[in-house]
N, C-alpha and C positions, 0 to 999 in steps of 0.2 A: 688410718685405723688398721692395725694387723688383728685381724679374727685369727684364732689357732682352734684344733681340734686336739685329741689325744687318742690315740688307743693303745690298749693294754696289751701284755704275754699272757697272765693268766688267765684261765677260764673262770667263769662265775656262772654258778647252778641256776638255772630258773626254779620254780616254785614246781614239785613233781616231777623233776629231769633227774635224771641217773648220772652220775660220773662218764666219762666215756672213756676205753681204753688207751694209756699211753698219753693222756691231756693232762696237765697239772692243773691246780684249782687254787683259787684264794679263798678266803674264809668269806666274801662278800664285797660290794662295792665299796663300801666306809676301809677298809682293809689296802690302806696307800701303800704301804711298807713293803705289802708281801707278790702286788699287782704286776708290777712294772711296767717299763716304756716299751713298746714296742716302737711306734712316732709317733710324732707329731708335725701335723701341715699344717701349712700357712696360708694367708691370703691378705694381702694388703688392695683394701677398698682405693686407694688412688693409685696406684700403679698396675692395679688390674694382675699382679705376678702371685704365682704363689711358691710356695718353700719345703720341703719335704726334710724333717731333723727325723735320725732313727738314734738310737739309745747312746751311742760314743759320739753322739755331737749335738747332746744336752747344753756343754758348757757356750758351745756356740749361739746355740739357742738363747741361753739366759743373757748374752750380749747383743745380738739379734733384739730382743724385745724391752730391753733396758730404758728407760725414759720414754716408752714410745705409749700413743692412746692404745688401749686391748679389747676386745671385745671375744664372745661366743655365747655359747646357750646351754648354760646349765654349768657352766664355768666357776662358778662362785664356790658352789658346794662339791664339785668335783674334780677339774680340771687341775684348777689351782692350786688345791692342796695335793695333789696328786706330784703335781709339777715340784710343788717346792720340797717335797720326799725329797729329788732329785733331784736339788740343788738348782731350781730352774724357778725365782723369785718375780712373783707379778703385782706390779705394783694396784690395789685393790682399789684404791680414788683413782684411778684413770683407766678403769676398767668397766665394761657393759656389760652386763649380762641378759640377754633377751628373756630368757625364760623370766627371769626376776623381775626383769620389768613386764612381763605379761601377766605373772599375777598378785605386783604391786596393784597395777589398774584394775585389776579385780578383785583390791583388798584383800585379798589373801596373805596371810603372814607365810614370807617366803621359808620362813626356818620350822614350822609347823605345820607337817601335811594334811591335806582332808580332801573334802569335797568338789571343792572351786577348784584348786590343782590339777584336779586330772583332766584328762582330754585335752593337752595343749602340748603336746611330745612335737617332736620336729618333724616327724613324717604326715603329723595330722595338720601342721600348721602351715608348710610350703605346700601343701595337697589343697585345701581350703583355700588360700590367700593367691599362690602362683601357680597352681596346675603340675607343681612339680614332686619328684619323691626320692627319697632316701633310695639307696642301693643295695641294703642290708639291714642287717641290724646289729647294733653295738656286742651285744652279748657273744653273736658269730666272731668278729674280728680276733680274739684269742686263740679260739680256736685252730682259724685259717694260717694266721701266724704259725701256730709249733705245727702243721702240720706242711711248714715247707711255703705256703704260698703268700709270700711277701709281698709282693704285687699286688695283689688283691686288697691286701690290709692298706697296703698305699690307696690304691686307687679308690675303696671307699671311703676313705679317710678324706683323701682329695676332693670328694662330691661334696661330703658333709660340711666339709669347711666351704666352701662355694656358695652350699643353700643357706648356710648361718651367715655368711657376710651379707648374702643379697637381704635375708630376713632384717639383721642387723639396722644394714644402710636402707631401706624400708620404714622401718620404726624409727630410728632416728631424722628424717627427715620427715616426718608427719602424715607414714601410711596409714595404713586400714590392716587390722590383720584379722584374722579368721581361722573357725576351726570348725570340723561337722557339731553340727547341733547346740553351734552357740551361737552366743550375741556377741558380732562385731567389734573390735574394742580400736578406739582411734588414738590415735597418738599424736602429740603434739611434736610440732620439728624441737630439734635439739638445740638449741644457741653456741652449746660449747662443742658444735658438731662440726668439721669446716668438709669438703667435699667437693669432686669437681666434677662436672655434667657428663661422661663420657660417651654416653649412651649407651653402655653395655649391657645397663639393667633394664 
């Protein structure tokens, strides 16, 4: 299974923030077109490697992950289409989406936000479930990007896809996942999941 991450060039305003000098902006997350690729990482659950694509070796990428299982978190409604702007095609039936399956099992309709959705972000979920946390935050990586620090954009990006594969490989083998101030939600192993013991997780 390759888990991939994405992050963006542009910035996106939070709710009350100001423009900041010298940053370029998108109209919003839904806004694939105007976004762009800064990278995206990789992490393949059986070889334990992972992959670092920045913008000129998209086309790589979409060969890279061609026929192959996919997986991430929150992928469905954003990566994805985000990717295939940019000519970078993921096949949607052999694809996982964690977040989607977190609040499938909470009945939640994943294309209809509300109530049940919230409190299940991936810093509240590897914090709950493994004791571990996110490095930033998605909205910063734009930022960091145009103001020179490429590395940085890597290296969070890097984490992110780390703590989404372990979440991942987690739920599909029939973990327990958790988040502050919920109820536990268990998951059933996957059948069409195949995986080898490595003990890294």
């Amino acid at each position: 299974m390759i888990v991939f991450d994405v992050e963006i060039k542009k910035g996106i305003l939070r709710e009350g923030e100001q423009p900041m000098p010298g940053i370029e902006y998108c109209a919003g997350w839904r806004d694939f077109d105007n976004m762009g690729v800064a990278c995206v990482c990789t992490f393949d659950t059986l070889s334990m490697l992972s992959r670092v694509f920045t913008t000129w070796r998209l086309p790589e990428l979409h060969q890279y992950l061609a026929g192959k299982q996919t997986a991430g978190f929150n992928t469905r409604r954003f990566d994805i289409p985000l990717l295939g702007v940019h000519g970078v095609h993921v096949d949607p039936n052999s694809h996982y989406d964690a977040l989607e399956q977190i609040w499938l099992k909470l009945g939640a309709d994943p294309d209809n936000f509300g109530e049940l959705h919230k409190g299940w972000g991936l810093d509240a979920v590897m914090q709950a479930t493994f004791g571990l946390s996110k490095t930033g935050h998605g909205a910063d990586a734009p930022l960091w990007w145009q103001q020179g620090s490429h590395g940085k954009v890597i290296d969070y990006c890097l984490n992110d896809v780390w703590l989404e594969a372990r979440l991942c490989h987690h739920m599909r083998r029939g973990g327990v996942v958790k988040a502050n101030g919920k109820a536990p939600l268990f998951f059933e192993p996957d059948a069409a999941y195949s995986w080898t013991d490595t003990g890294w997780w």
